[in-house]
C-alpha positions as CSV (number, residue, x, y, z in Angstrom):
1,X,-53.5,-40.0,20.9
2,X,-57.2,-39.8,21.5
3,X,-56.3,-41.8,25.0
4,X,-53.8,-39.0,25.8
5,X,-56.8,-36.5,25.2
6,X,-59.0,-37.8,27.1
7,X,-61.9,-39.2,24.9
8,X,-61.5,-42.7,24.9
9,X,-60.0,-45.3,27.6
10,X,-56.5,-47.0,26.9
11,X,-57.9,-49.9,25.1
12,X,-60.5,-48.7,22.6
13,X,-57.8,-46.1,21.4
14,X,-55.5,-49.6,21.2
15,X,-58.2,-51.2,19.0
16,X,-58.5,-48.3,17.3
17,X,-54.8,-47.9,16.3
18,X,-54.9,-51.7,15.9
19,X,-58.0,-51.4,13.0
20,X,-56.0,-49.0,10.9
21,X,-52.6,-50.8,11.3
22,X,-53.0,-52.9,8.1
23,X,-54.1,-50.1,5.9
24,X,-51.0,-48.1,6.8
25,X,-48.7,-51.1,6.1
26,X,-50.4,-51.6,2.7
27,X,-50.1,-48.0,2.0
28,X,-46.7,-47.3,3.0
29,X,-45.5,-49.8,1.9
30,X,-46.6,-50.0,-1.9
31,X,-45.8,-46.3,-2.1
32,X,-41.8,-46.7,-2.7
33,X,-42.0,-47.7,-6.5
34,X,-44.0,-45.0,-7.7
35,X,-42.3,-42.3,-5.5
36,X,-39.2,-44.1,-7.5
37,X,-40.9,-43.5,-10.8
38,X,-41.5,-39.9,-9.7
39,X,-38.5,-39.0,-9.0
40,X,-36.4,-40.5,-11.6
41,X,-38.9,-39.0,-14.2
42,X,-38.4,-35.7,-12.3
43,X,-34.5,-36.3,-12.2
44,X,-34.6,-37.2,-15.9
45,X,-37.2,-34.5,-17.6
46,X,-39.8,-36.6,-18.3
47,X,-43.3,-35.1,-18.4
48,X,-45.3,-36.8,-15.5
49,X,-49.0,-36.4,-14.7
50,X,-50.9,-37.6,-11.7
51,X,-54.2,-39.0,-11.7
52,X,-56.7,-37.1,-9.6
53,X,-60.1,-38.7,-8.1
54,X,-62.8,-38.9,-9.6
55,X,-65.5,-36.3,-8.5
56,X,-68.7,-37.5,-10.5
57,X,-70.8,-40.5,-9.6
58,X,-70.1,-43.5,-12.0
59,X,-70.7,-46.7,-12.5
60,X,-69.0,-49.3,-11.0
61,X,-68.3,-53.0,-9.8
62,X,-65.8,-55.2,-8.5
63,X,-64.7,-56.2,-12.7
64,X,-64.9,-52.9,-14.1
65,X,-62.5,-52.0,-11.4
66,X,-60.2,-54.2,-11.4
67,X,-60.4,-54.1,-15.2
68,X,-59.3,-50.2,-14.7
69,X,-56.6,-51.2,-12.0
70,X,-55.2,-53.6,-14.2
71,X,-54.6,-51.5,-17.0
72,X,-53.5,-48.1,-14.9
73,X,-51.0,-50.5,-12.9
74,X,-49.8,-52.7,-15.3
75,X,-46.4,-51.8,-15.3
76,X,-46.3,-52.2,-11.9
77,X,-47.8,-55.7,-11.5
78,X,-45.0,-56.8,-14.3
79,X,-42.5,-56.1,-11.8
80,X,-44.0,-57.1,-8.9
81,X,-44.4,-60.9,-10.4
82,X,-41.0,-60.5,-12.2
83,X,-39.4,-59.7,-8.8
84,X,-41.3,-62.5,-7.3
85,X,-40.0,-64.9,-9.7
86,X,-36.6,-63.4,-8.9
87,X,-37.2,-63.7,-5.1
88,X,-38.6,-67.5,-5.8
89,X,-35.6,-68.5,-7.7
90,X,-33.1,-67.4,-5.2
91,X,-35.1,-68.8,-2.6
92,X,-35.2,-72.2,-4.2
93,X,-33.5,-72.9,-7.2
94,X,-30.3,-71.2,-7.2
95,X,-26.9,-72.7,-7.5
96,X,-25.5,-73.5,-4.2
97,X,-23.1,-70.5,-3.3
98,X,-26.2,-68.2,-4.8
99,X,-29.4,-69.2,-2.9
100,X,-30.6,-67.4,-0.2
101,X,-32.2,-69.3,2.8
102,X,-32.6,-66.7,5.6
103,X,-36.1,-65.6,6.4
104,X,-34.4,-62.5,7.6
105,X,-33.6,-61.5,4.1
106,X,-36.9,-62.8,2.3
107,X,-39.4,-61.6,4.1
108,X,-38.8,-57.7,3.7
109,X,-38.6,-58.3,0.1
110,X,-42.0,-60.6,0.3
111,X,-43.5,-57.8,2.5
112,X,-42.7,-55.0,-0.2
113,X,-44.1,-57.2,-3.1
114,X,-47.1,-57.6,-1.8
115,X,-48.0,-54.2,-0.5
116,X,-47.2,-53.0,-3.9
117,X,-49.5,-55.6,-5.5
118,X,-52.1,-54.7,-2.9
119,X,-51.8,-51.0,-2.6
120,X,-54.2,-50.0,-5.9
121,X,-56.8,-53.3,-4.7
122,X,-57.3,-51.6,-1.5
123,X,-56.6,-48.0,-3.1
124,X,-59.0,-48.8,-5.9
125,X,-61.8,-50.0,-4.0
126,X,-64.6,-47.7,-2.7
């Protein structure tokens, strides 16, 4: 976009784009179990609150945070290494007619599990 403007050449707006590019993936794509938790509490009637940032100055470090991550997202990480252990098991250890050895079907899932176990690490982190 800022090429099509006129403010930068063709390749500094691709390296540009590029930089960001692993953000967004991490972001997008840990985003589709809490919008799942969001809606099913709203489908369902269940009182939901959403955390807001943090305006004052605090402080912090890299155990006090992840301390704080891993109690707000607990939940989360119990199904990310549950699912994990799923994906392993059909990957590997399943009966015959059950395992599944394509890449094609494994690496979605893979992607997805660890965006969600990323996306409050690289949320969390300031």
């Amino acid at each position: 976009m800022l090429h099509r403007l006129g403010k930068v050449n063709f390749f500094q707006g691709l390296w540009n784009s590029m930089k960001w590019m692993p953000m967004f993936v991490i972001f997008f794509g840990g985003l589709s179990v809490h919008l799942t938790k969001a809606i099913l509490c709203h489908f369902l009637s269940i009182p939901m609150e959403w955390n807001s940032t943090a305006k004052e100055l605090t402080e912090t470090g890299f155990f006090i945070a992840m301390d704080k991550i891993l109690k707000d997202y607990k939940y989360t990480y119990i199904i990310v290494f549950f699912m994990t252990g799923v994906l392993i098991y059909f990957g590997l250890y399943a009966p015959m007619g059950y395992i599944i050895p394509a890449p094609t079907v494994i690496v979605p899932v893979a992607n997805q599990l660890v965006c969600h176990a990323l996306l409050p690490i690289a949320l969390g982190m300031y």
